[in-house]
Gaussian input, Z-matrix of N, CA and C with variables (Angstrom, degrees):
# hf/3-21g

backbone

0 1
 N
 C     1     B1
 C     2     B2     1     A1
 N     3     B3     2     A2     1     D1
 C     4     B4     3     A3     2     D2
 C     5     B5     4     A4     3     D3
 N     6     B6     5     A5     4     D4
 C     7     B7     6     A6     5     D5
 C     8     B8     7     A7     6     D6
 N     9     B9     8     A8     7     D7
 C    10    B10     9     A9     8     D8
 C    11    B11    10    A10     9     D9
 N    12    B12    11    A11    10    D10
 C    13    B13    12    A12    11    D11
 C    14    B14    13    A13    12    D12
 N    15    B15    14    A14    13    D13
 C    16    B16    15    A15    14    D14
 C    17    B17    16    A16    15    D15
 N    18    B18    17    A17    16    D16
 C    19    B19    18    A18    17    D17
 C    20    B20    19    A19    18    D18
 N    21    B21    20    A20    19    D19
 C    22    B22    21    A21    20    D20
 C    23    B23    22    A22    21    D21
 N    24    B24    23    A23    22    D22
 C    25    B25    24    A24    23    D23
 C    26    B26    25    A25    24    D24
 N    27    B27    26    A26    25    D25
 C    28    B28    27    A27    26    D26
 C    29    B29    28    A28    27    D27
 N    30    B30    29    A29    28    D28
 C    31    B31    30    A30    29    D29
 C    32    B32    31    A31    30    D30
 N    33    B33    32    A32    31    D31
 C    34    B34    33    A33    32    D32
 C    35    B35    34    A34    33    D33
 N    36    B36    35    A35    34    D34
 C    37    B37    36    A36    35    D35
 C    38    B38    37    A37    36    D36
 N    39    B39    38    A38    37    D37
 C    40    B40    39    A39    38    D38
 C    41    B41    40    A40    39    D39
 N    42    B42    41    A41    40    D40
 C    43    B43    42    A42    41    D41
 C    44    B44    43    A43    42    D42
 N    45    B45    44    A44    43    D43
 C    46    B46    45    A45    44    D44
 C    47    B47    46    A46    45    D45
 N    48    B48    47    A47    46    D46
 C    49    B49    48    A48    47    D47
 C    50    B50    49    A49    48    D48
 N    51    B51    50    A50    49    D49
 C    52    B52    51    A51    50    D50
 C    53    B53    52    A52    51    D51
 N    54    B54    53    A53    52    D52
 C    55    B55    54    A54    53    D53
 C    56    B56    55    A55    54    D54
 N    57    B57    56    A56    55    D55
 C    58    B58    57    A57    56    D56
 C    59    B59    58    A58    57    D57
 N    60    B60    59    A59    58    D58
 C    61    B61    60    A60    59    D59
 C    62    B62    61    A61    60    D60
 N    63    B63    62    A62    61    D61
 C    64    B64    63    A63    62    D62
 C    65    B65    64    A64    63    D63
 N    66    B66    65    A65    64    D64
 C    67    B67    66    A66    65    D65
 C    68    B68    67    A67    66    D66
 N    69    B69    68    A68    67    D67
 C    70    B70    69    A69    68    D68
 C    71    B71    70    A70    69    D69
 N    72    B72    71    A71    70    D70
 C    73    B73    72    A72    71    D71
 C    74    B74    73    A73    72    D72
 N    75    B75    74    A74    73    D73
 C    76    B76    75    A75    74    D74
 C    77    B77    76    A76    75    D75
 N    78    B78    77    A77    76    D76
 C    79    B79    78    A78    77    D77
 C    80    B80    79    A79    78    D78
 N    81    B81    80    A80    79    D79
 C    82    B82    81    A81    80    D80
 C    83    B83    82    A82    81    D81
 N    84    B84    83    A83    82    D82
 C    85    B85    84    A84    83    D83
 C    86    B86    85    A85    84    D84
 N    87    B87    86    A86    85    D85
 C    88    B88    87    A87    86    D86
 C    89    B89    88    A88    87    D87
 N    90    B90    89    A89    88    D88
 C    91    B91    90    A90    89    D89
 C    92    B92    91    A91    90    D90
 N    93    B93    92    A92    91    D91
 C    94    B94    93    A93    92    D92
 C    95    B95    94    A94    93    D93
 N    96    B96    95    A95    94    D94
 C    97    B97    96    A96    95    D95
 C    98    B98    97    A97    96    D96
 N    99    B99    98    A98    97    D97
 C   100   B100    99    A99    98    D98
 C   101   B101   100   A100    99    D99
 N   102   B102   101   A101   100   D100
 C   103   B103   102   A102   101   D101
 C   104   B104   103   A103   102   D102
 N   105   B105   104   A104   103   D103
 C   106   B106   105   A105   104   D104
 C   107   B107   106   A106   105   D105
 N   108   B108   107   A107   106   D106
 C   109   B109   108   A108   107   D107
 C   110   B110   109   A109   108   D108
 N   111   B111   110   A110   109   D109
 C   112   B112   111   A111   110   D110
 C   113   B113   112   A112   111   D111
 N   114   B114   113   A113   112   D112
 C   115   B115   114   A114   113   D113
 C   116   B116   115   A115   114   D114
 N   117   B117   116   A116   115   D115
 C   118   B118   117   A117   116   D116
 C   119   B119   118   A118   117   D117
 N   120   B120   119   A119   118   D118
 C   121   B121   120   A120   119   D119
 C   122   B122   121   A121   120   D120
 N   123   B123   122   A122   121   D121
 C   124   B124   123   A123   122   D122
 C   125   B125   124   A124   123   D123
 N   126   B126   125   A125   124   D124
 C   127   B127   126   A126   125   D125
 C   128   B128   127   A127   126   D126
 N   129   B129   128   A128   127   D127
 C   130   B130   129   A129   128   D128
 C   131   B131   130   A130   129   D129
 N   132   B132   131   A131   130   D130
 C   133   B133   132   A132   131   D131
 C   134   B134   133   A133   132   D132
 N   135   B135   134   A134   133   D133
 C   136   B136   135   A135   134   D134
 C   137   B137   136   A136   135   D135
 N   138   B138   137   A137   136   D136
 C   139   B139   138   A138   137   D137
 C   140   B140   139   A139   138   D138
 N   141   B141   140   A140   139   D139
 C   142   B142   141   A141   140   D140
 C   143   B143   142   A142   141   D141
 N   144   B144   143   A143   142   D142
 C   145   B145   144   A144   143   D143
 C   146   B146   145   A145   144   D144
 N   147   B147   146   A146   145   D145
 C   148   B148   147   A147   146   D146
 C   149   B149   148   A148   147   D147
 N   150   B150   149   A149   148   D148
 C   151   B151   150   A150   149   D149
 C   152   B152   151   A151   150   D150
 N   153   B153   152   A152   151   D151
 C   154   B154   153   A153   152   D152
 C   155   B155   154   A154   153   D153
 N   156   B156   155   A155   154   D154
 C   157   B157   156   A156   155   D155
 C   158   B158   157   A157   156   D156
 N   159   B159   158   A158   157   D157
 C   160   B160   159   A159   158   D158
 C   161   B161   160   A160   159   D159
 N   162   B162   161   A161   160   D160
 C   163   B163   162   A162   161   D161
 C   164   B164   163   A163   162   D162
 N   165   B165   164   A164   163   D163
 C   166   B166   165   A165   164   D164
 C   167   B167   166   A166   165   D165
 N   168   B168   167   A167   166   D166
 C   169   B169   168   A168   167   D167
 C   170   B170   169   A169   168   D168
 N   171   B171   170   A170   169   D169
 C   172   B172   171   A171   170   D170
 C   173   B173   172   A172   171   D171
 N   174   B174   173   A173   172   D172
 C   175   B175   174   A174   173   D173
 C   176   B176   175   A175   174   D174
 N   177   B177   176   A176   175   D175
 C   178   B178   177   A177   176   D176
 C   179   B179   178   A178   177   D177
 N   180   B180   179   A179   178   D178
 C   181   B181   180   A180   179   D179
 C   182   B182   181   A181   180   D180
 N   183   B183   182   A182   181   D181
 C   184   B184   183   A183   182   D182
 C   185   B185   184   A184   183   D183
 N   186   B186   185   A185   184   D184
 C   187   B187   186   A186   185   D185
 C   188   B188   187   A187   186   D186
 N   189   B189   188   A188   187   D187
 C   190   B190   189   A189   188   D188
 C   191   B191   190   A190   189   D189
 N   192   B192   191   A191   190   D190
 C   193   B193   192   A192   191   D191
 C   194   B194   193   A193   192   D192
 N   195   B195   194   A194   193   D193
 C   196   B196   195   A195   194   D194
 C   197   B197   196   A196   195   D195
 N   198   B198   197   A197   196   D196
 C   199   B199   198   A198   197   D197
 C   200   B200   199   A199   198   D198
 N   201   B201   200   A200   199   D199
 C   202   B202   201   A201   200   D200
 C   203   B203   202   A202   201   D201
 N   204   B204   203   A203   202   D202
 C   205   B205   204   A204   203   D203
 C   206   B206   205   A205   204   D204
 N   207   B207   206   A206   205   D205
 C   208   B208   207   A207   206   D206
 C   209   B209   208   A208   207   D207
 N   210   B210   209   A209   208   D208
 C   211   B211   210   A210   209   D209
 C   212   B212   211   A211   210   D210
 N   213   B213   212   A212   211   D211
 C   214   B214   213   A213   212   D212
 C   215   B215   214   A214   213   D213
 N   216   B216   215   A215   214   D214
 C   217   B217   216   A216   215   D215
 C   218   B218   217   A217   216   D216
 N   219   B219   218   A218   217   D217
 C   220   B220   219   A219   218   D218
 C   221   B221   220   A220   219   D219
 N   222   B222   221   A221   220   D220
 C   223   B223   222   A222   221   D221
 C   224   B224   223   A223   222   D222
 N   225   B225   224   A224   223   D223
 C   226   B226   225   A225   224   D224
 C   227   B227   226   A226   225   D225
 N   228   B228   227   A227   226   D226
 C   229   B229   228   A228   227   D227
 C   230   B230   229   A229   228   D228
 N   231   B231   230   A230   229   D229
 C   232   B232   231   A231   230   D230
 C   233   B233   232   A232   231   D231
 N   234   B234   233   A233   232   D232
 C   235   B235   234   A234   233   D233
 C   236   B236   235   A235   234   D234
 N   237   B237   236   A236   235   D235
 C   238   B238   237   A237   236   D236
 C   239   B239   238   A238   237   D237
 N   240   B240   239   A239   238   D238
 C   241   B241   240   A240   239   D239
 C   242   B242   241   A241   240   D240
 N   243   B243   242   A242   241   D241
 C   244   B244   243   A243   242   D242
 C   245   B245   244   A244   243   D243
 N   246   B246   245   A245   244   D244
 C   247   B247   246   A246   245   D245
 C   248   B248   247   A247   246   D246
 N   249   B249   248   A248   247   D247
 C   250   B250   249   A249   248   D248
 C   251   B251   250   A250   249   D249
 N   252   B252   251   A251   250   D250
 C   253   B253   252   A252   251   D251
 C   254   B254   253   A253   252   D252
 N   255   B255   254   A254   253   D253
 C   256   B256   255   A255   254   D254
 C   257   B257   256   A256   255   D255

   B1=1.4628
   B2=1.5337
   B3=1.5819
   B4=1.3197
   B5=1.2015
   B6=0.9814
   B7=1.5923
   B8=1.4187
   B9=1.3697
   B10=1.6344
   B11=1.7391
   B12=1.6446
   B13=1.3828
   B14=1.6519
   B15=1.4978
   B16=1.0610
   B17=1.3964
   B18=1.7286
   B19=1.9031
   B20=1.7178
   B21=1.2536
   B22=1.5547
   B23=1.3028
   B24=0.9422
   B25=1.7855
   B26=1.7490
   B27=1.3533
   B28=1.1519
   B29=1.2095
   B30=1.6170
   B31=1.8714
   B32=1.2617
   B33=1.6925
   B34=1.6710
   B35=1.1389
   B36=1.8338
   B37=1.4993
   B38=1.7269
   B39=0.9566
   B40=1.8141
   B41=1.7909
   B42=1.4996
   B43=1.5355
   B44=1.8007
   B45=1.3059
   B46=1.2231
   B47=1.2888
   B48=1.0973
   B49=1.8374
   B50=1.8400
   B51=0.7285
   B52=2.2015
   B53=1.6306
   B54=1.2089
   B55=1.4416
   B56=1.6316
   B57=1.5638
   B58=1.3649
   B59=1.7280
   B60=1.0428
   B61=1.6112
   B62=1.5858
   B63=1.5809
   B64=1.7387
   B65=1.6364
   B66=1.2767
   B67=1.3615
   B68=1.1134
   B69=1.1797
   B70=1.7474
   B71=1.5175
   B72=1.3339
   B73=1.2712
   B74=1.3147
   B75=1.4269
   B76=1.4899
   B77=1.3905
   B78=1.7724
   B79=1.5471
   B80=1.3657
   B81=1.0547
   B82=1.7607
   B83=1.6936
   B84=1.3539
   B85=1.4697
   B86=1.6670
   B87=1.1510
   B88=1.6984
   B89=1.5163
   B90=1.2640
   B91=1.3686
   B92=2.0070
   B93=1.2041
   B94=1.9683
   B95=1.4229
   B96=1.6203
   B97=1.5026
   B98=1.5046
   B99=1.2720
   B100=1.1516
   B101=1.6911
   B102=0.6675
   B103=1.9191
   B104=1.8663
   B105=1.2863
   B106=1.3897
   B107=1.6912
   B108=1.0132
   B109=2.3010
   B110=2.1821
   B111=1.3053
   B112=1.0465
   B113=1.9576
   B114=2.0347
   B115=1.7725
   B116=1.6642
   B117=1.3470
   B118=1.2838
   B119=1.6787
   B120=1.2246
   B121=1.6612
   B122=1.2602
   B123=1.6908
   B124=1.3520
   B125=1.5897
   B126=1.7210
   B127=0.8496
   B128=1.7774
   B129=1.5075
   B130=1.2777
   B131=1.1727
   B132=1.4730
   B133=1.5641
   B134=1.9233
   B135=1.4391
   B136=1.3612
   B137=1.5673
   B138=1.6062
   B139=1.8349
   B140=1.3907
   B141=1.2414
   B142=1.3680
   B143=1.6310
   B144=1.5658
   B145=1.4315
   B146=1.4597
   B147=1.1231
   B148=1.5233
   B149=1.0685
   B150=1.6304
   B151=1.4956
   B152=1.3951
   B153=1.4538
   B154=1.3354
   B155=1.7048
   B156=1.0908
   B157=1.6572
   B158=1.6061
   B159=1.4830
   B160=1.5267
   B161=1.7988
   B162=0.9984
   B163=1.8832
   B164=1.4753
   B165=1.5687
   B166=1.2582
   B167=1.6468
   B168=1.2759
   B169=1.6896
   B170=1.6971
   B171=1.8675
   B172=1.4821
   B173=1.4695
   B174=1.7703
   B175=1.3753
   B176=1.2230
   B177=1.4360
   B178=1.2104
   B179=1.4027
   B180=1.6336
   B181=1.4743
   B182=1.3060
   B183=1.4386
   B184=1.0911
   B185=1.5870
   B186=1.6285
   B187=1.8871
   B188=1.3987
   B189=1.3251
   B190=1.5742
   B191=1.7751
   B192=1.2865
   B193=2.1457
   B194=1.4538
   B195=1.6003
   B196=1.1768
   B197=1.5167
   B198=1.3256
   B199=2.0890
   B200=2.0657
   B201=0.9155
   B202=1.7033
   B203=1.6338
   B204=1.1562
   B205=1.8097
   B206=1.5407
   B207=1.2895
   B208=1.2673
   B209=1.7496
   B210=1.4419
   B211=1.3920
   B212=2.0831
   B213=1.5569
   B214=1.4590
   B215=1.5608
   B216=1.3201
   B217=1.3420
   B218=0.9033
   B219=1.7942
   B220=1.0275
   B221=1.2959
   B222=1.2033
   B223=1.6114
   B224=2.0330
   B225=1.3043
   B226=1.3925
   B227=2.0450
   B228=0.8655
   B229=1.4629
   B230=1.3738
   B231=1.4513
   B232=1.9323
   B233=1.2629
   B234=1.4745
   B235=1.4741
   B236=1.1279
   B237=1.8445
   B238=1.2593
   B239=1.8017
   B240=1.2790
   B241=2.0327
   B242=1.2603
   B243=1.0955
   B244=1.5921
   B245=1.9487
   B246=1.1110
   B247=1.7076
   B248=1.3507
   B249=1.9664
   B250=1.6451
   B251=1.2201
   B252=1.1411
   B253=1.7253
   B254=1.6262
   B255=1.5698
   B256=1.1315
   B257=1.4481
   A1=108.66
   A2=119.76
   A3=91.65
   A4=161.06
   A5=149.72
   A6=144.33
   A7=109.26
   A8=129.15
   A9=126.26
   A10=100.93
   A11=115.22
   A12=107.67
   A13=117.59
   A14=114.11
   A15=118.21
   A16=131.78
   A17=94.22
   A18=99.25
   A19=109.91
   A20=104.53
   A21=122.20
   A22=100.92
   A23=111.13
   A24=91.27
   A25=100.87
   A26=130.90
   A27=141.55
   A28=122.01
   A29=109.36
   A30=106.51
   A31=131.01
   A32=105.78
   A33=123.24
   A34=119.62
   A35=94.59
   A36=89.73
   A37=103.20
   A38=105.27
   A39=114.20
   A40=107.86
   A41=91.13
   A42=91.12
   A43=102.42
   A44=112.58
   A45=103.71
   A46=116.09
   A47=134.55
   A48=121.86
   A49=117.61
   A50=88.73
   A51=98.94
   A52=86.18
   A53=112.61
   A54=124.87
   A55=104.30
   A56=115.98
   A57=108.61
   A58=117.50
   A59=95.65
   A60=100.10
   A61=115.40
   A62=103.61
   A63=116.35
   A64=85.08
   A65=125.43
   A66=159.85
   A67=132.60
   A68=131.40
   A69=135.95
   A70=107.41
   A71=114.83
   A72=123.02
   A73=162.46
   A74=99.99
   A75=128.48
   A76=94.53
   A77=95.51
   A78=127.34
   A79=102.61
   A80=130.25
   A81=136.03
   A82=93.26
   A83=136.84
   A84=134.10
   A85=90.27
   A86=106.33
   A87=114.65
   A88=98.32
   A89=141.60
   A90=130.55
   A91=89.66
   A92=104.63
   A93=122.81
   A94=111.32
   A95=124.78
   A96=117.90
   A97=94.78
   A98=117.33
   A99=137.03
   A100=137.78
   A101=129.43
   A102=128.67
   A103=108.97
   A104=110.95
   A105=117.30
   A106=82.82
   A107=123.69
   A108=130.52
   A109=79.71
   A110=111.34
   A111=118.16
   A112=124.15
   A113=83.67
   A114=83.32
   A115=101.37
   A116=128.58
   A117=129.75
   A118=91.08
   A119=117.81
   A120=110.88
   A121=124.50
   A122=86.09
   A123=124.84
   A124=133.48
   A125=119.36
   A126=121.49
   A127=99.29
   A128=112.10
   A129=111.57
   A130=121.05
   A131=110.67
   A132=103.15
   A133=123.00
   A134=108.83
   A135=125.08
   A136=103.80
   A137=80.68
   A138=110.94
   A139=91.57
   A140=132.51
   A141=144.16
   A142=116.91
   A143=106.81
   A144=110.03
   A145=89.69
   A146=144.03
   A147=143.65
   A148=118.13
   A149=108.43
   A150=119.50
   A151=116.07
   A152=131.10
   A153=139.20
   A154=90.22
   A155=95.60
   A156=115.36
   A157=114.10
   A158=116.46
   A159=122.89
   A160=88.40
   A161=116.45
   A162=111.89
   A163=103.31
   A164=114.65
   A165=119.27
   A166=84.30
   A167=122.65
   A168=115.46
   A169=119.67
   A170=98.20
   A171=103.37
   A172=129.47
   A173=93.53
   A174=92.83
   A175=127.86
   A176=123.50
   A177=135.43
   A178=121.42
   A179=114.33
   A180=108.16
   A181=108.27
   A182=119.38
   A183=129.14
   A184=116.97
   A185=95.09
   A186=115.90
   A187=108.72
   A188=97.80
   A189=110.22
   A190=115.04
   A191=82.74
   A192=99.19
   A193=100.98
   A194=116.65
   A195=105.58
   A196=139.67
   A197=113.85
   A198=106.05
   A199=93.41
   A200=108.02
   A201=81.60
   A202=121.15
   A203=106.81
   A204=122.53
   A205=111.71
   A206=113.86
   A207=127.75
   A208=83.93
   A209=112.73
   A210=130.41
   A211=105.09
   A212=108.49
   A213=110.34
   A214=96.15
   A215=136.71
   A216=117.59
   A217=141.09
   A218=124.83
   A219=138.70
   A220=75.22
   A221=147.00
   A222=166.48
   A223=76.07
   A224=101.47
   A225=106.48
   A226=120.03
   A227=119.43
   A228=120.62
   A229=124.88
   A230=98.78
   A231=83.44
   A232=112.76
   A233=145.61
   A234=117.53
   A235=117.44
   A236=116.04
   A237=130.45
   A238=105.51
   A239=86.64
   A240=90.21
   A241=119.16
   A242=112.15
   A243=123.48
   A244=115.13
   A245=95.40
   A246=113.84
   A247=109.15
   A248=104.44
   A249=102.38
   A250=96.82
   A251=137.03
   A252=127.76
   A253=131.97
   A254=101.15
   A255=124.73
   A256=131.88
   D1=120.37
   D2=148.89
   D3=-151.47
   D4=-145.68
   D5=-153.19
   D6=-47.00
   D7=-26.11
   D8=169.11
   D9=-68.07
   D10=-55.91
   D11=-170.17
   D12=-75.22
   D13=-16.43
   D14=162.66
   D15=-58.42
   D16=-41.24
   D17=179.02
   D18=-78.84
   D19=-5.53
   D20=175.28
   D21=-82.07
   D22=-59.55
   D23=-156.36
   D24=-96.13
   D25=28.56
   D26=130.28
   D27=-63.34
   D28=-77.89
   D29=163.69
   D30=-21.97
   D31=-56.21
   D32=171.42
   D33=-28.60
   D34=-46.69
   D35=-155.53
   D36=-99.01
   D37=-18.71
   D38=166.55
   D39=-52.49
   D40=-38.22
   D41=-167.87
   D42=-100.69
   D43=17.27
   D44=179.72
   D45=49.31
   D46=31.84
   D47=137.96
   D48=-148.90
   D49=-151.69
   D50=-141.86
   D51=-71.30
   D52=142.25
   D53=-179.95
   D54=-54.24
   D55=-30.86
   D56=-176.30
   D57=-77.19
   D58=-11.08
   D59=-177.16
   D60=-90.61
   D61=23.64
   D62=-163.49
   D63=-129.18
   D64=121.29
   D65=139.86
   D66=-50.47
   D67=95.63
   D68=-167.06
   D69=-45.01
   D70=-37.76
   D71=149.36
   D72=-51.80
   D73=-25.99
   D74=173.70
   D75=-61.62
   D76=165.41
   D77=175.26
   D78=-90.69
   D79=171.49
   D80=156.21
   D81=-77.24
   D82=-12.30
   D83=-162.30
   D84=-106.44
   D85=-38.37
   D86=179.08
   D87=-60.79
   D88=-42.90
   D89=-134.54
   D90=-127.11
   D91=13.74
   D92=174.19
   D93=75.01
   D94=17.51
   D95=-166.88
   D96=-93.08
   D97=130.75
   D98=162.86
   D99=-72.02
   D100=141.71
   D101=160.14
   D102=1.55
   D103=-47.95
   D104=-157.50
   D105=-104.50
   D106=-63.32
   D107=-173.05
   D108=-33.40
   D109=-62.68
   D110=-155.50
   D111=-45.19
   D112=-46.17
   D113=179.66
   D114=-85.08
   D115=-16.84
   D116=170.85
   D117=-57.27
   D118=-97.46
   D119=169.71
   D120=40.37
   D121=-92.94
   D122=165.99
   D123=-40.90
   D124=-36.01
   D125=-167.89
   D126=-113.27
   D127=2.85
   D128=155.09
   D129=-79.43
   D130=-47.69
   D131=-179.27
   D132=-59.29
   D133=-32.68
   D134=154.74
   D135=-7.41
   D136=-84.94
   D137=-165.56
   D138=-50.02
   D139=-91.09
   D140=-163.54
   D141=-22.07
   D142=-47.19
   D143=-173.51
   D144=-96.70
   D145=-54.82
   D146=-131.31
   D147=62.36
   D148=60.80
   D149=167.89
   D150=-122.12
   D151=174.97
   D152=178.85
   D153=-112.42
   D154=127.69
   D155=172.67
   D156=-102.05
   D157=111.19
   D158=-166.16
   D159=-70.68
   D160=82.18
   D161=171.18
   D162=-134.40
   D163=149.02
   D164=-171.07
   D165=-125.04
   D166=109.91
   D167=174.32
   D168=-57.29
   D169=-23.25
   D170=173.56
   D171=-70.39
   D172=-25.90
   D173=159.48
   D174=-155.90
   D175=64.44
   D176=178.60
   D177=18.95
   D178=-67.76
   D179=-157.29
   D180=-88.16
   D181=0.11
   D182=174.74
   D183=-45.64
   D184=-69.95
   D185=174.08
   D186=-25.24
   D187=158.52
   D188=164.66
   D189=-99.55
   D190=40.19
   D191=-171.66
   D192=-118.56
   D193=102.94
   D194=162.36
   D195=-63.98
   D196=108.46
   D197=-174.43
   D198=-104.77
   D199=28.02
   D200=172.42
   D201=-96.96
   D202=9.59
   D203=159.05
   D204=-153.29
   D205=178.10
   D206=-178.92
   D207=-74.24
   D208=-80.94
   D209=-166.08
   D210=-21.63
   D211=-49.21
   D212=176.23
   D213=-63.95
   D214=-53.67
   D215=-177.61
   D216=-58.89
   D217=-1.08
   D218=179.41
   D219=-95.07
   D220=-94.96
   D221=-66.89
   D222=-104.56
   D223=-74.35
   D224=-178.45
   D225=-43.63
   D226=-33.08
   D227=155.96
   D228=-70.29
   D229=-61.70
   D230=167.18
   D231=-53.87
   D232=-42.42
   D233=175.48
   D234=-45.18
   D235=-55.19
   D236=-174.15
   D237=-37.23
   D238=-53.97
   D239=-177.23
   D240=-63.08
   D241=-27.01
   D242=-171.36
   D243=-90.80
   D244=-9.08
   D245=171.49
   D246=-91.38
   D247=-39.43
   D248=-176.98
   D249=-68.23
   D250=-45.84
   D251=-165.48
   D252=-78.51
   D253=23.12
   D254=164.88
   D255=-71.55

């Protein structure tokens, strides 16, 4: 599986429906995940990759974690992964 369909069918399931009904495009607000869906989200993808995610839940835009599409959340993990494998 990877890291695009992975950060997919995380979202999916935060947002309660089928990885195909999630849009590289969509928002996490587009797809109904909330404030709380979001640091859950967040602390799935953690687990999943075994990464540290630069996100502050207090203040989102703060992080160096892009959430303003699905597509940046992939984009933003594969860097993340691609730094760990240095």
């Amino acid at each position: 599986m990877s890291i695009k369909e992975q950060v997919i069918a995380i979202i999916a399931e935060q947002a309660m429906l089928e990885p195909g009904d999630i849009a590289m495009d969509n928002t996490l607000e587009d797809v109904g995940i909330d404030s709380l869906g979001l640091v859950e989200s967040i602390f799935a993808i953690e687990e999943s990759f075994d990464i540290t995610v630069p996100f502050n839940a207090n203040d989102p835009a703060a992080g160096d974690f892009d959430i303003s599409s699905v597509a940046a959340i992939v984009a933003a993990v594969e860097k993340l992964k691609a730094e760990q494998a240095k």
